[in-house]
C-alpha positions in Angstrom: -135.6 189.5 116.1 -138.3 189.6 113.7 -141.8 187.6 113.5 -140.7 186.3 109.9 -138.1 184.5 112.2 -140.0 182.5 113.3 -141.3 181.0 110.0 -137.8 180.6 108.4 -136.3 179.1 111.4 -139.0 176.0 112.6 -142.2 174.5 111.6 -144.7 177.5 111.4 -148.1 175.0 111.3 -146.9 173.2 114.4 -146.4 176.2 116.3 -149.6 177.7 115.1 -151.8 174.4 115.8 -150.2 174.2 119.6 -151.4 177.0 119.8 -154.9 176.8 119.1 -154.4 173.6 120.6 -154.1 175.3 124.0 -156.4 177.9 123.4 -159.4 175.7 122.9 -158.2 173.8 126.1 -157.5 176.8 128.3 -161.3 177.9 127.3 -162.6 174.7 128.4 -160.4 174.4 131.5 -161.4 178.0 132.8 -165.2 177.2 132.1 -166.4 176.8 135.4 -165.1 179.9 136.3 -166.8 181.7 133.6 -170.0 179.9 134.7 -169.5 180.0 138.1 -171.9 182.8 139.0 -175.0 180.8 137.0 -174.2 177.4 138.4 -173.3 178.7 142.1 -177.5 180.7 141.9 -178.7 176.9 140.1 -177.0 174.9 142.7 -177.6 176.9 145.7 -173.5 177.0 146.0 -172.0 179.0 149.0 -168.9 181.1 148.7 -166.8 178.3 149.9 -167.8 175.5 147.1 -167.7 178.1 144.0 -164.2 178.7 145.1 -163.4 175.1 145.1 -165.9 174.5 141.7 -163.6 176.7 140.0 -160.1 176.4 141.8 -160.7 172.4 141.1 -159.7 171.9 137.6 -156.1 174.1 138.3 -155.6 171.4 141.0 -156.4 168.0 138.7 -154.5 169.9 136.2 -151.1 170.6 138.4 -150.9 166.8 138.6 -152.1 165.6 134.9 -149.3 168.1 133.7 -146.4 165.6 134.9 -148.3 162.8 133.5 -148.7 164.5 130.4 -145.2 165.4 130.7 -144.1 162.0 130.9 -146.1 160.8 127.7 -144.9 163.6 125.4 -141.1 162.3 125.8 -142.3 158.7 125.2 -145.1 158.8 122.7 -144.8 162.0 121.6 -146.2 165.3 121.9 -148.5 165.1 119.0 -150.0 161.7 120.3 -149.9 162.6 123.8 -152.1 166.1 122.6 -154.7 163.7 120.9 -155.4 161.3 123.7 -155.8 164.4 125.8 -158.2 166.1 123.8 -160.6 163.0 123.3 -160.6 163.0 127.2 -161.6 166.2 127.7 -164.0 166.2 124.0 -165.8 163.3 126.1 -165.9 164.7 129.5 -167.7 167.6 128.1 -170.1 165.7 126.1 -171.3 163.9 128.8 -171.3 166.7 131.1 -174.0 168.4 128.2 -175.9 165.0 128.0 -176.3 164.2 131.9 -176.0 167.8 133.1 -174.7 169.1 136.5 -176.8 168.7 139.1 -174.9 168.5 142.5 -171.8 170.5 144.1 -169.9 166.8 143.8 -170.8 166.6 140.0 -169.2 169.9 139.3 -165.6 168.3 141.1 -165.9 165.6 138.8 -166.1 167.8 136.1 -163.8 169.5 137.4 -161.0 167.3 137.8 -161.7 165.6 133.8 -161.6 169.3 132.7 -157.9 169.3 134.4 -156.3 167.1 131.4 -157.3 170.4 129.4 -155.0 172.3 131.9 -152.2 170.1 131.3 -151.9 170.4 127.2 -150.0 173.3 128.5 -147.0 170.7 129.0 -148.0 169.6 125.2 -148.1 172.5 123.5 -144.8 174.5 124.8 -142.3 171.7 124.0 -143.8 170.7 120.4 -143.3 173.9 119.5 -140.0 175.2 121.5 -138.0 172.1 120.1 -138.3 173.7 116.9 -136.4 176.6 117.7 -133.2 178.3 118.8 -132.6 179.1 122.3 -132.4 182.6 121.4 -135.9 182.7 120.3 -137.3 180.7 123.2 -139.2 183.2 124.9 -141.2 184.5 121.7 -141.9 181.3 120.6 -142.6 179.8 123.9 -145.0 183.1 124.7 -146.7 182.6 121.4 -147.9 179.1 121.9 -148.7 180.1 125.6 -150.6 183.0 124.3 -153.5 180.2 123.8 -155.0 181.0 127.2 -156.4 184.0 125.4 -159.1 181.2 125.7 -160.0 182.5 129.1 -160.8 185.8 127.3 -163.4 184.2 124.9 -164.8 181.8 127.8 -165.9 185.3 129.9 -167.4 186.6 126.7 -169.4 184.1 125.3 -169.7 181.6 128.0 -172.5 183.7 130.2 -174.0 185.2 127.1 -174.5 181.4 126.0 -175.8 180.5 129.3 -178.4 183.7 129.6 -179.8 182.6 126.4 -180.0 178.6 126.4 -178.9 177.4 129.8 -175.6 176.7 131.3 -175.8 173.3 130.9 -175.9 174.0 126.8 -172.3 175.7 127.0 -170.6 172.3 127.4 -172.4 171.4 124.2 -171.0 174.7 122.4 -167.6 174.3 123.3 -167.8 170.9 121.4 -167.6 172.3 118.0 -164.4 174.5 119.2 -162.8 170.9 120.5 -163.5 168.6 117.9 -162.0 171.7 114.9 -158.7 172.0 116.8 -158.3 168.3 116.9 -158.9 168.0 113.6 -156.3 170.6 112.3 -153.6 169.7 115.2 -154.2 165.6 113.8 -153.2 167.3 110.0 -150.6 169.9 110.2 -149.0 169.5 113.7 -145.7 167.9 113.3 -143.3 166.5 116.0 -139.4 168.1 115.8 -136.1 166.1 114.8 -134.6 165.8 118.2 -133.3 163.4 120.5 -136.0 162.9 123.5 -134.6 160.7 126.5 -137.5 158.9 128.0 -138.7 160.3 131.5 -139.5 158.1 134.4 -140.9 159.1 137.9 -137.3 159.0 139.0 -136.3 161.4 136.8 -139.0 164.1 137.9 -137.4 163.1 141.4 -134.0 163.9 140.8 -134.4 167.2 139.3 -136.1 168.1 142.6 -132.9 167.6 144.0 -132.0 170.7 142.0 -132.7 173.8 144.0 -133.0 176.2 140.8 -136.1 173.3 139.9 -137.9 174.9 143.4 -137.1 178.3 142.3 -138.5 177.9 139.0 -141.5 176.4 140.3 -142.2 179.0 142.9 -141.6 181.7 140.6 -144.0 180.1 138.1 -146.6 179.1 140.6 -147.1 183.2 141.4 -147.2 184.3 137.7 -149.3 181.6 136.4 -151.0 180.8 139.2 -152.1 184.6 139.6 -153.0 184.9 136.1 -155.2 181.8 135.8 -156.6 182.3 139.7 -157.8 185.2 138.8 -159.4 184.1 135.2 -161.4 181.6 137.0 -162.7 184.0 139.9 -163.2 187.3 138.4 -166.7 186.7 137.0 -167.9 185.4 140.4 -165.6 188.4 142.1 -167.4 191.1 139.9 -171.4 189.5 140.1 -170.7 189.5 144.1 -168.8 192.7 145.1 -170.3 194.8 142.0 -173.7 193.0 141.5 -173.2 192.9 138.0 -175.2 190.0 135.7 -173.3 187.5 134.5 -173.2 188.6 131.6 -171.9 192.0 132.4 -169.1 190.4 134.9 -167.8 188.3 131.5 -167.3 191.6 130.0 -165.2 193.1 132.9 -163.5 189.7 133.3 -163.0 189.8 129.4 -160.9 193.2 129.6 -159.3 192.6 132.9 -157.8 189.1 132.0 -157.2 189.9 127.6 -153.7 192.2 128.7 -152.7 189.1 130.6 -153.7 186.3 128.2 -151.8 188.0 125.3 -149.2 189.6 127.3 -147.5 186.0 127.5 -145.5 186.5 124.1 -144.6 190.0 125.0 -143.0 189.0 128.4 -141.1 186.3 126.5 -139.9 188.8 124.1 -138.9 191.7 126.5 -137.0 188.4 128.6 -135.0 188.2 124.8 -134.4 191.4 125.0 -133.6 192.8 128.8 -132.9 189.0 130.3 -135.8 187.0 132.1 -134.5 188.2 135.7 -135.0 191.8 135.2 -138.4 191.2 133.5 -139.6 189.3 136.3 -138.4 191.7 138.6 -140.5 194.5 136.8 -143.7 192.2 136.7 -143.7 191.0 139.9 -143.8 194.4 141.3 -146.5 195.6 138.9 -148.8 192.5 140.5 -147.9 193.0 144.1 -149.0 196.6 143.7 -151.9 196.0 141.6 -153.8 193.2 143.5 -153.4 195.6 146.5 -155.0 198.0 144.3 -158.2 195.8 143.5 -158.3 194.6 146.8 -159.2 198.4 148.3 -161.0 199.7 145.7 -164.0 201.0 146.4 -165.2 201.6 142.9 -165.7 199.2 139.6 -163.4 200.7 137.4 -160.4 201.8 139.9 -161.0 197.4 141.2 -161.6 196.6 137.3 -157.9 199.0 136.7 -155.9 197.0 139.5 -157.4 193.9 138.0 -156.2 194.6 134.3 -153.1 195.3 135.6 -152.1 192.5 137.9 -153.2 189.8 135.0 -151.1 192.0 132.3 -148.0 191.5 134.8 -148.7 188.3 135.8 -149.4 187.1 132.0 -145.6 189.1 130.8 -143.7 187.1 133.7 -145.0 183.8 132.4 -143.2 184.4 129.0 -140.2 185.4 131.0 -139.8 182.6 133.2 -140.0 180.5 130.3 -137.4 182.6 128.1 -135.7 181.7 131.9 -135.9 177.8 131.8 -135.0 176.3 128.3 -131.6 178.3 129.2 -131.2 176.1 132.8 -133.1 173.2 131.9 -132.6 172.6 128.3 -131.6 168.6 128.3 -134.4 168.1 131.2 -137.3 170.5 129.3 -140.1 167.9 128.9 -139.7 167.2 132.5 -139.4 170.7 133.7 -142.5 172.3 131.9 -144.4 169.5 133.7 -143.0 170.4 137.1 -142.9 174.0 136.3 -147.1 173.6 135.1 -148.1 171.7 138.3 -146.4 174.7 140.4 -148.6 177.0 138.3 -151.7 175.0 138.5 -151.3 174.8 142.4 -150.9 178.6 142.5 -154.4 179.1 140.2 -155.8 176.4 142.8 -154.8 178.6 145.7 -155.3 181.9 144.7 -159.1 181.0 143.5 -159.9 178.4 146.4 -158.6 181.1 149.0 -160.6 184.0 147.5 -163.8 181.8 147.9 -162.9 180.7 151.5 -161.7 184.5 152.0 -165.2 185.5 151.0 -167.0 182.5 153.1 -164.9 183.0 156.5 -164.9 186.9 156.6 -167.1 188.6 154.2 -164.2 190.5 151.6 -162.0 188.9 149.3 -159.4 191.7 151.3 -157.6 188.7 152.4 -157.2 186.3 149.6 -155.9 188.9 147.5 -153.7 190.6 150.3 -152.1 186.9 150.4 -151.4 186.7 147.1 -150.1 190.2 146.6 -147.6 189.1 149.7 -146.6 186.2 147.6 -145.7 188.4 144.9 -143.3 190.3 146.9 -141.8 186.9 148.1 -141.0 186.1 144.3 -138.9 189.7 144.5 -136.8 188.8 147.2 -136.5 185.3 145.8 -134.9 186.7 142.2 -132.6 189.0 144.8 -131.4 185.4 146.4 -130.7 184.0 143.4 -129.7 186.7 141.0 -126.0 186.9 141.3 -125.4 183.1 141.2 -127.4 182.5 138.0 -125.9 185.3 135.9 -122.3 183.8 137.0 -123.3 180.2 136.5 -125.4 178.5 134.0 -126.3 182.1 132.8 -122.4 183.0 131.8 -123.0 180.3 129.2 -126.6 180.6 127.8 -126.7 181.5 124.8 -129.7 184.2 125.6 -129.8 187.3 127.9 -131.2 186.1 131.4 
C-alpha cells in the first residue's frame, strides 16, 4: 500500500482536516498536564490534586466520547465536530478571562476540556468511512496521529507560561482552535454511506458482545498508557528530576513524540502482519519499558523507558483500530465511542494513580508497576482470544488480523 492510496481512494481534505481537527483538541485536552507543574506551585496543589487536575479531563472525556458518538451517526460527524469545538473554543476563553484560581476551578476546566477528548470519536469515523477495510489501519492511524498535539502542548505550553503567565496559554491556544474550525467548517466533507441512528440501547447491546469488552480493555491499556502518561510526564520529570518546567516539556516533548506519531505506523504494521501479532509485540515493549522508567535511577535511562513505553503504546493504538473496523464494521460509530471511553478511563487511571502513588508513598514505583502489570494482562488476554478470532469473524475480513 502506498500513501498516494490514500488520495485516489477517499476524500484527502476530510481526512487531513480530522486530523488537524484532533490535533488542536488533543493539545487542548492534555493542557493541564503540560501546565501542571506551574499551576500545582500557583495553587499550592499536593501530589494527590495534580493527579486528579490532570487525570480529570481523560475522565469527562471517556463519557462525552459516547455522546459524541451518538451525535455523529445522527447529525453527522462534521456538525457533531463543530458543536464540539465551540464548547471547548468557549471553555477556554473563559478560563483566560476569569482565570484559575482554586483546585475546584481547575476540575471544571477540566471536565469542559473533556469534549476535546471526545473529537476522537469524530475524527476517526469521518475519515475511516471513506476508505477500504484494507486500508483501515493507515487511515485510521493517520487521523489519530493528531495527538501529536500532546507533543506541541509540552513544548510550547511551559515556555508560554515562563514568559506571560499560565493563565495566558488558554488565551494562545485560541488562535490554534478557532483556525482548525475554520478549515474543518470549508473542506471537511461527510462520506456517502448508510449511517443507522444509535440509541443508548444500542451502546447496551453491543456490551452484550464479549469481543466489545475485549476491545475496550485492550484499548483502555494502549491509549490509556499513551495519554496517562502525556498528561503526567512534565509533573513526573519537575518532581523526581527537579527539572523547570520548561526543561520537563522538553523531556516530555521527546518521550511522548515516538508515541504520538507512532499511531499510523502501528496501523500500518497491523495491515501488514495482522493487528493481533502487533499488539502482542507492543504490549510487551510497554510492560518492559514502564518497568524500566519506574527503576531508573538516572534522567536519561527513566527518559529511555519513557520514550519507549509511549512509542509501543502509541503503535498498538493503530493496531487495535486496523483490529475493530474488521469486527465491528456495521456497529463502528458506536464502537469507537465505547472503545474511546475505555481509553479515556485508562489515561484517568494511569495519571490519577501516579499522583495518589506519589501522595500515599513517596515514588511513582507503584503507579507505574500497576500499569506495567496491566500491560501483561492485555498479553494473556490476546492468548485467550487469539485462536477464536482468526477462525471466526477474522476467516472472513477482508484484512490480515
Amino acid at each position: 500500500m502506498k500513501l498516494s492510496d490514500i488520495k485516489n481512494s477517499g476524500h484527502w481534505p476530510t481526512l487531513l482536516t480530522s486530523f488537524l481537527y484532533f490535533d488542536v483538541s488533543f493539545m487542548v485536552w492534555t493542557m493541564l498536564g503540560a501546565l501542571g507543574a506551574q499551576i500545582g506551585t500557583t495553587l499550592g496543589l499536593t501530589p494527590q490534586q495534580k493527579g486528579l487536575m490532570v487525570a480529570v479531563p481523560y475522565l469527562s472525556g471517556a463519557f462525552m466520547r459516547i455522546v459524541l458518538g451518538m451525535l455523529v451517526d445522527r447529525i453527522g460527524a462534521k456538525n457533531t465536530g463543530l458543536i464540539a469545538q465551540v464548547i471547548v473554543i468557549a471553555g477556554m476563553a473563559v478560563a483566560w478571562f476569569l482565570g484559575l484560581h482554586q483546585f475546584p476551578h481547575t476540575i471544571m476546566l477540566g471536565l469542559v476540556l473533556g469534549v476535546a477528548g471526545a473529537s476522537f470519536a469524530v475524527a476517526l469515523p469521518q475519515a475511516g468511512r471513506w476508505y477500504p477495510p484494507n486500508m483501515q489501519g493507515l487511515v485510521l492511524g493517520l487521523a489519530g496521529a493528531g495527538n501529536v498535539g500532546v507533543v506541541i502542548d509540552s513544548l510550547l505550553a511551559p515556555r508560554l507560561a515562563a514568559a506571560y503567565g499560565w493563565n495566558a496559554v488558554f488565551g494562545f491556544a485560541l488562535i490554534p482552535l478557532i483556525l482548525v474550525i475554520v478549515a474543518y467548517a470549508v473542506l471537511s466533507k461527510e462520506a456517502d454511506v448508510q449511517v443507522k441512528k444509535k440509541t443508548l440501547r444500542d451502546y447496551v447491546n453491543l456490551l452484550k458482545e464479549k469481543d466489545a469488552h475485549w476491545f475496550c480493555f485492550f484499548y483502555t491499556i494502549s491509549f490509556g498508557g499513551f495519554s496517562g502518561l502525556a498528561a503526567s510526564l512534565v509533573i513526573y520529570f519537575t518532581s523526581e528530576f527537579k527539572l523547570t518546567p520548561v526543561d520537563a516539556g522538553s523531556w516530555a516533548a521527546l518521550c511522548t513524540l515516538i508515541g504520538a506519531v507512532g499511531r499510523p505506523f502501528g496501523g500500518a504494521i497491523a495491515d501488514r502482519l495482522g493487528g493481533i501479532s502487533a499488539l502482542y509485540f507492543f504490549y510487551t515493549i510497554a510492560a518492559a519499558a514502564l518497568v524500566l522508567a519506574a527503576c531508573a535511577g538516572s534522567l536519561p535511562l527513566c527518559a529511555l523507558g519513557f520514550f519507549l513505553a509511549s512509542g509501543a503504546f502509541g503503535m498498538a493504538n493503530g493496531s487495535v483500530f486496523q483490529l475493530l473496523p474488521q469486527r465491528f464494521a456495521k456497529d463502528i460509530g458506536v464502537m469507537t465511542g465505547l472503545v474511546g471511553c475505555g481509553g479515556g478511563l485508562g489515561g484517568f487511571m494511569l495519571a490519577s494513580s501516579l499522583g495518589y502513588s506519589k501522595g500515599w508513598t513517596g515514588s511513582y514505583l507503584a503507579g507505574l508497576l500497576t500499569f506495567s502489570t496491566l500491560c501483561v494482562l492485555a498479553l494473556v488476554g490476546l492468548a485467550l482470544v487469539k485462536v477464536r478470532w482468526r477462525t471466526t469473524w477474522g476467516a472472513l475480513a477482508e484484512a490480515r488480523i
